[in-house]
Every structure is written in C-alpha cells, then in structure tokens.
C-alpha positions as CSV (number, residue, x, y, z in Angstrom):
1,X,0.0,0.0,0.0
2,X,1.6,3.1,-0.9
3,X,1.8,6.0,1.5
4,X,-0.1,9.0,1.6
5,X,2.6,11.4,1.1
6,X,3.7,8.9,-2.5
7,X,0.1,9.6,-3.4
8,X,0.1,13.2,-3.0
9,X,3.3,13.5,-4.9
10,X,2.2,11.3,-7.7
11,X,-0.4,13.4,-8.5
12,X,0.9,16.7,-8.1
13,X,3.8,15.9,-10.9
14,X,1.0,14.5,-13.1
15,X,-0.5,18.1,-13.1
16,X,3.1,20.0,-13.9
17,X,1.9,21.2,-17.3
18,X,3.8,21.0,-20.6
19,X,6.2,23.9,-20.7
20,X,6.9,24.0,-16.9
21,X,9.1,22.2,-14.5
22,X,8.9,22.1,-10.3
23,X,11.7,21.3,-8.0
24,X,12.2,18.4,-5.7
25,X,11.8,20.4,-2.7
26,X,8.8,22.7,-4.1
27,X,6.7,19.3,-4.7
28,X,7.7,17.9,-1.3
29,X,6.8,21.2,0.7
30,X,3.4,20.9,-1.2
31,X,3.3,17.4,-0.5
32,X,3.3,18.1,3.0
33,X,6.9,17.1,4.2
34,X,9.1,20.5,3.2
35,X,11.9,18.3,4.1
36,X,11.6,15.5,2.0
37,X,13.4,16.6,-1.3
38,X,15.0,13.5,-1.6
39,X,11.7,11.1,-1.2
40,X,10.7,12.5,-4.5
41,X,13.4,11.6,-6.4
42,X,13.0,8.2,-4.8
43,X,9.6,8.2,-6.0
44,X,10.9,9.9,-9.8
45,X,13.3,6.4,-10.0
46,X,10.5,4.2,-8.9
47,X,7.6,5.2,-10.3
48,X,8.2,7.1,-13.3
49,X,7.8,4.6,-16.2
50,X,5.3,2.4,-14.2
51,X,2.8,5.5,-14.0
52,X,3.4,7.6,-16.7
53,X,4.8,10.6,-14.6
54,X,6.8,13.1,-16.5
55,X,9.8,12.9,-14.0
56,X,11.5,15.0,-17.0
57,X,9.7,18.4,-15.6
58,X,11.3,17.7,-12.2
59,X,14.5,19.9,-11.5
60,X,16.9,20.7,-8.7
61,X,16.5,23.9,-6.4
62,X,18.6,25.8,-9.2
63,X,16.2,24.9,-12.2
64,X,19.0,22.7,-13.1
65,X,19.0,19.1,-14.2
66,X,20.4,16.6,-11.5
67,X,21.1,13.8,-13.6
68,X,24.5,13.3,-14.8
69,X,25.5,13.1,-18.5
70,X,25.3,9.9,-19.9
71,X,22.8,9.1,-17.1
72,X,19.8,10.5,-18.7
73,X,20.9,14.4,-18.6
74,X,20.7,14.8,-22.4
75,X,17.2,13.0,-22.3
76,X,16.0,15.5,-19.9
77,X,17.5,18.2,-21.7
78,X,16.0,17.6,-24.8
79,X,12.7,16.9,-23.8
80,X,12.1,19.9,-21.7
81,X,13.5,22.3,-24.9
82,X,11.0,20.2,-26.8
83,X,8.3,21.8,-24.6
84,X,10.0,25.5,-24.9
85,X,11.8,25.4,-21.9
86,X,15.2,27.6,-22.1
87,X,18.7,27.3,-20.4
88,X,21.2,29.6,-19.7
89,X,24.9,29.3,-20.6
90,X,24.9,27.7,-17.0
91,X,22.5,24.6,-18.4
92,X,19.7,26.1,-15.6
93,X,16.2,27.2,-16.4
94,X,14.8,30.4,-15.3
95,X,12.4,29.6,-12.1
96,X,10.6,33.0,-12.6
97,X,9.4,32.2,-15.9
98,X,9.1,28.3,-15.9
99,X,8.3,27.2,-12.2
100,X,4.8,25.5,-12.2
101,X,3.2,27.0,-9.5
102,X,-0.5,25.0,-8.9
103,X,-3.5,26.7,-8.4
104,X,-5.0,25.1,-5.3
105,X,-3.3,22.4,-3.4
C-alpha cells in the first residue's frame, strides 16, 4: 500500500503542465513534508515509467537538471526544450518564468 505522502506527490507531478518544470523540494513542501526533497526523487526512480509521470519536468533547487551526463541528462534536456523550456549558458532554467506554481493544493 503506498503511502499518503507517495500519493500526493504522484499526483501533483502528473499536473506540472507541458512547458513548466517544479523542484524536488517545491513538490515535497506541497506534498506536505518541506523536508523531503530527496523522497521524490526516490519516488521519480520508482515510479516514473510504471505511472506515466513526466519525471522530466522535475529539476533541482537551481532549475538545473540533477542527472549526470550519460545518465539520462541529455534525455532531460531535450525533452524539456522540446516543450520550450530555455537554459542559460549555465544549463539552468529560469524559475521565474518556468516554475509550475498549482492553483489550489
């Protein structure tokens, strides 16, 4: 049985639209465990494929992509500029303008 808190998150990264991305410690705060940054990314790994979650609009803290090259960076890469999302010469998205923010919890 999976735990409340894997529930919430679940759904919450089904709703981050096309064209947007959310952090690891955004969706755990809205979740319900601020602290927990790490548990979605744990959730990302396991779940991902097996229900159809776009762990691809899921970013680090810095609107950066945690995944190393060769490990599925350039996957992630190219599928978010598929969606319109720009990086800077730093490889990091701009929160302001592409930071899914939902509107209720």
């Amino acid at each position: 049985m999976l735990n409340q808190f894997t529930l919430k998150v679940k759904t919450l990264i089904k709703q981050i639209p096309e064209g947007k991305v959310c952090t690891y410690g955004f969706l755990a705060g809205l979740a319900g465990n601020p602290g927990a940054a790490r548990q979605i990314a744990r959730i990302l790994h396991s779940c991902s494929e097996k229900d159809g979650l776009p762990w691809h609009r899921v970013v680090n803290r810095y609107g950066k992509i945690s995944l190393r090259p060769d490990d599925g960076y350039e996957i992630q890469k190219q599928r978010l500029e598929t969606e319109g999302i720009a990086f800077d010469s730093n490889g990091a998205i701009c929160l302001d303008s592409f930071l899914w923010m939902p509107l209720r919890l």
